[in-house]
Backbone as a ProteinNet text record, in pm:
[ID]
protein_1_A
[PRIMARY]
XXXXXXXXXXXXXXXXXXXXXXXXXXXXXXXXXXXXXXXXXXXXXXXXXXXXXXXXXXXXXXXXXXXXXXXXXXXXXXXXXXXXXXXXXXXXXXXXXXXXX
[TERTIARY]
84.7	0	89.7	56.1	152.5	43.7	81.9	83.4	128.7	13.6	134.5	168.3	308	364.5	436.4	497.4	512.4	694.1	810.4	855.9	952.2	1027.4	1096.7	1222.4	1309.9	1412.2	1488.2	1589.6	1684.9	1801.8	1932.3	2032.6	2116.1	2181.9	2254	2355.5	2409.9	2512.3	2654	2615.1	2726.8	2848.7	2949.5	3071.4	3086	3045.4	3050.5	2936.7	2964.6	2851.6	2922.6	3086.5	3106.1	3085.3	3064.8	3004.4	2852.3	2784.4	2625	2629.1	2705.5	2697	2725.2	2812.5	2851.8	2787.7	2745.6	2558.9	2439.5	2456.9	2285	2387.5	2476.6	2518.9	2524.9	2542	2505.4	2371.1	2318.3	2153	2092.4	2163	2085.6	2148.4	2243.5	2299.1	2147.8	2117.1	2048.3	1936.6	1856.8	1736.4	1705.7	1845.3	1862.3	1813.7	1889.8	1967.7	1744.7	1697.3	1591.9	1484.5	1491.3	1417.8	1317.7	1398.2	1285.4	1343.4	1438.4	1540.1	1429.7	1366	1237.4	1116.3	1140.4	998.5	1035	1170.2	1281.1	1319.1	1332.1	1398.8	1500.6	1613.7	1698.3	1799.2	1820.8	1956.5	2012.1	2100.4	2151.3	2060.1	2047.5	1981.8	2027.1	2024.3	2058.4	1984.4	2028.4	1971.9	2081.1	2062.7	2164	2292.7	2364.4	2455.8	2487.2	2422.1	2504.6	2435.9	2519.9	2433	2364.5	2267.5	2230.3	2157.9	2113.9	2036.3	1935.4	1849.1	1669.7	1596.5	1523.2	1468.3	1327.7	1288.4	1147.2	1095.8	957.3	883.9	790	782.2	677.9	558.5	533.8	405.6	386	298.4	327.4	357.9	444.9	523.5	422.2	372.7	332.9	412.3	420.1	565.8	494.6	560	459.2	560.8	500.3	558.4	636.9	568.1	647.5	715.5	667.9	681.2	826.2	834.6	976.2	1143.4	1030.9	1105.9	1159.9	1112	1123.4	1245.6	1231.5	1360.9	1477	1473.2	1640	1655.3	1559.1	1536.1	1603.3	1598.5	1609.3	1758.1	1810.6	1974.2	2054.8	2000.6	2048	2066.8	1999.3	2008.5	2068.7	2115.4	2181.1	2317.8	2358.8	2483.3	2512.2	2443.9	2507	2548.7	2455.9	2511.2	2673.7	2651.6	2764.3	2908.2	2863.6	2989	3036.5	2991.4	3032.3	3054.1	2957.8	2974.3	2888.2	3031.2	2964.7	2949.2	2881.7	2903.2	2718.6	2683.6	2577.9	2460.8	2342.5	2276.7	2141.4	2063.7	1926.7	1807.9	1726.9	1544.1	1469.2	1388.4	1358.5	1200	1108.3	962.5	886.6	775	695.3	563.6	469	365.3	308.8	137.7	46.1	-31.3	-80.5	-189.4	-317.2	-291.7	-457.6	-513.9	-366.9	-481	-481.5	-445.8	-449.8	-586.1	-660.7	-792.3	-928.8
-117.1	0	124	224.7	349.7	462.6	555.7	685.6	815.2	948.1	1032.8	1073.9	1176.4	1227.8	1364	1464.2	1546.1	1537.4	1602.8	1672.6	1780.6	1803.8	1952.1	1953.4	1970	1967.2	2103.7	2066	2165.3	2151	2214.9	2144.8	2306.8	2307.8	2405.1	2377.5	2508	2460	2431.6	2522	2470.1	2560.6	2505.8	2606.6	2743	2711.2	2843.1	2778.1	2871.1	2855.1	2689.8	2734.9	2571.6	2413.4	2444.5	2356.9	2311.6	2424.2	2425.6	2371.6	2428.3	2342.6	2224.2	2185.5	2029.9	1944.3	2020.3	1873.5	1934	2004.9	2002.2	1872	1866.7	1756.1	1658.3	1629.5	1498.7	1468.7	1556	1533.7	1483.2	1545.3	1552.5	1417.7	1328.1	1199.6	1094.8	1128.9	1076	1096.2	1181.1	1200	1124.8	1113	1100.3	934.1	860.6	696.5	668.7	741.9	756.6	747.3	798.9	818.3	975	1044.2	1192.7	1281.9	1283.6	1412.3	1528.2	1506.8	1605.3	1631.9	1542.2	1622.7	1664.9	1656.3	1768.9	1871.3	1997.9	2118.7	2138	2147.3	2188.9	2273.5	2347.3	2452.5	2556.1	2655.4	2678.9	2816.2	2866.1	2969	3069.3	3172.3	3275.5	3344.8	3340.5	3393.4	3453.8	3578.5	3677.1	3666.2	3597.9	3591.1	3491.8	3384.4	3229.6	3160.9	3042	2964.3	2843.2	2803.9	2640.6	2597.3	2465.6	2400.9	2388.7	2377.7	2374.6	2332	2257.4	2165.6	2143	2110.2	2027.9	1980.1	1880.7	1807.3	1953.2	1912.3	2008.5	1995.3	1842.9	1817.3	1653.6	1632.2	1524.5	1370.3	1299.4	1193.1	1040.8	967.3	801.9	714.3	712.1	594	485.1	330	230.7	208.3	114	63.9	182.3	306.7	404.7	365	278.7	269.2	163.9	111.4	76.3	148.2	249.4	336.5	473.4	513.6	620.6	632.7	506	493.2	458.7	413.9	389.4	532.7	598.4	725.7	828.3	807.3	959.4	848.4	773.5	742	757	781	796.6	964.4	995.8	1198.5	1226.1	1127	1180	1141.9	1061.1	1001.6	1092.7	1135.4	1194.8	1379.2	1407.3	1530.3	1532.1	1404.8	1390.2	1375.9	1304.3	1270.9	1386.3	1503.8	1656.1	1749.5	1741	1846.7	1756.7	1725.8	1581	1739.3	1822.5	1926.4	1974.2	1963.8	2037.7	1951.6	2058.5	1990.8	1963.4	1861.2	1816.6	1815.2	1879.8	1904	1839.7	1717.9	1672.4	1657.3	1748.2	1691.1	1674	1587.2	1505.3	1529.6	1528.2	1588.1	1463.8	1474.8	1331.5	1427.9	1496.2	1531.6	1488	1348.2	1315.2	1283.5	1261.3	1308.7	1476.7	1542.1	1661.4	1724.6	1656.2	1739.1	1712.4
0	0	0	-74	-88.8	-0.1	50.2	112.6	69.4	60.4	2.5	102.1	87.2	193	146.5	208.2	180.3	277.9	273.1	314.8	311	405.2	406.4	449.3	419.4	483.4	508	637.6	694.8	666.7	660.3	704.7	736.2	886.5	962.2	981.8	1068.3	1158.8	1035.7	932.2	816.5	829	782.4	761.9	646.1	554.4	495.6	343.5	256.9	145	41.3	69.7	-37.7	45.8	214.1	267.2	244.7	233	163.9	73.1	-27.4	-179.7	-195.4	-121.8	-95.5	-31.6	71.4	135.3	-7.7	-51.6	-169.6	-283.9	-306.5	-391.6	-326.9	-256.5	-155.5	-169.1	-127.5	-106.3	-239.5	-357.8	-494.7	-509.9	-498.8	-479.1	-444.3	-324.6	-254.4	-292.2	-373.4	-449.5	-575.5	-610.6	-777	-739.6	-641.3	-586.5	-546.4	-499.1	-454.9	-589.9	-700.8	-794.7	-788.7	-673	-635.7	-647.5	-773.9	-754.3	-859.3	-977.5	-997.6	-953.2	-796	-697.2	-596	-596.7	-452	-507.9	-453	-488.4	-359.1	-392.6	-292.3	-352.9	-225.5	-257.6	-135.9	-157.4	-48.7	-24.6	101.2	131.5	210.7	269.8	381.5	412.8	572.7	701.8	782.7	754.3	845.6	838.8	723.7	642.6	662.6	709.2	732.1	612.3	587.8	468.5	533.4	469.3	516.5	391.6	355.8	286	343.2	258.6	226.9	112.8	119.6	23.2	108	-16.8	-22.7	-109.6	-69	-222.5	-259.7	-417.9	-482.2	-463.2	-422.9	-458.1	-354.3	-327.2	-233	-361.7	-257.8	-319.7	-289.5	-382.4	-349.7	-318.2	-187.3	-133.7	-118.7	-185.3	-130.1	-7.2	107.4	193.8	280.3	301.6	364.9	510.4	569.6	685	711.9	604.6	574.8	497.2	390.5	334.6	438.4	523.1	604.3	666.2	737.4	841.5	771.4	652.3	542.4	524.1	442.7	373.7	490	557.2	685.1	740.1	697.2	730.8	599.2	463.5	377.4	367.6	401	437.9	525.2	679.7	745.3	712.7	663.2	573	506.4	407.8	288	379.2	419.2	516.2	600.1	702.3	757.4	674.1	561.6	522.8	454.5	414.5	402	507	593.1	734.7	868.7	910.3	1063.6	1117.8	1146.5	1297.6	1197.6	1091.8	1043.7	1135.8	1174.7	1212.3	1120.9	1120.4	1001.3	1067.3	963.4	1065.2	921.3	954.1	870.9	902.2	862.2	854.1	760.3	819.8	698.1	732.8	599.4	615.9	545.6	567.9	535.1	472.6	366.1	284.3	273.7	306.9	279.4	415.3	530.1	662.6	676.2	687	723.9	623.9	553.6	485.9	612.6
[MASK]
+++++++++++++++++++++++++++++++++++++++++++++++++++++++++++++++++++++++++++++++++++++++++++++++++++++

């Protein structure tokens, strides 16, 4: 059974903007490996002159078996982060569309 789902991502706590750029290529790694790299938008952003990554789905995603996919999915994002910036920190939420009507 599939579910849609929605989410959003964070990523802080970065060293400078070619550290940013280097977790959104990670991430886009991990989208692409995923099959959701044209329903993720990610990229680097600023807030009071620091950089961080930010992403999200466009549109909510049909995962079958989410409840198995979730917990790989959210170690494959924290992987690909760490292995560019272990000190960044990740805010990862998920949204249910068809409960929230």
């Amino acid at each position: 059974m599939s579910v849609n789902i929605t989410f959003s991502l964070t990523v802080t706590d970065l060293a400078d903007e070619h550290q940013a750029r280097e977790v959104v290529r990670s991430l886009d790694e991990v989208m692409s490996d995923e099959r959701i790299q044209e329903q993720v938008n990610l990229g680097v952003a600023w807030e009071d002159g620091t950089a961080f990554v930010s992403g999200e789905t466009d549109f909510p995603l049909s995962i079958t078996r989410f409840a198995a996919w979730q917990p790989e999915f959210e170690s494959y994002v924290r992987y690909a982060v760490e292995e560019v910036a272990p000190a960044a920190k990740i805010t990862l939420d998920w949204g249910f569309p068809d409960l929230e009507r």
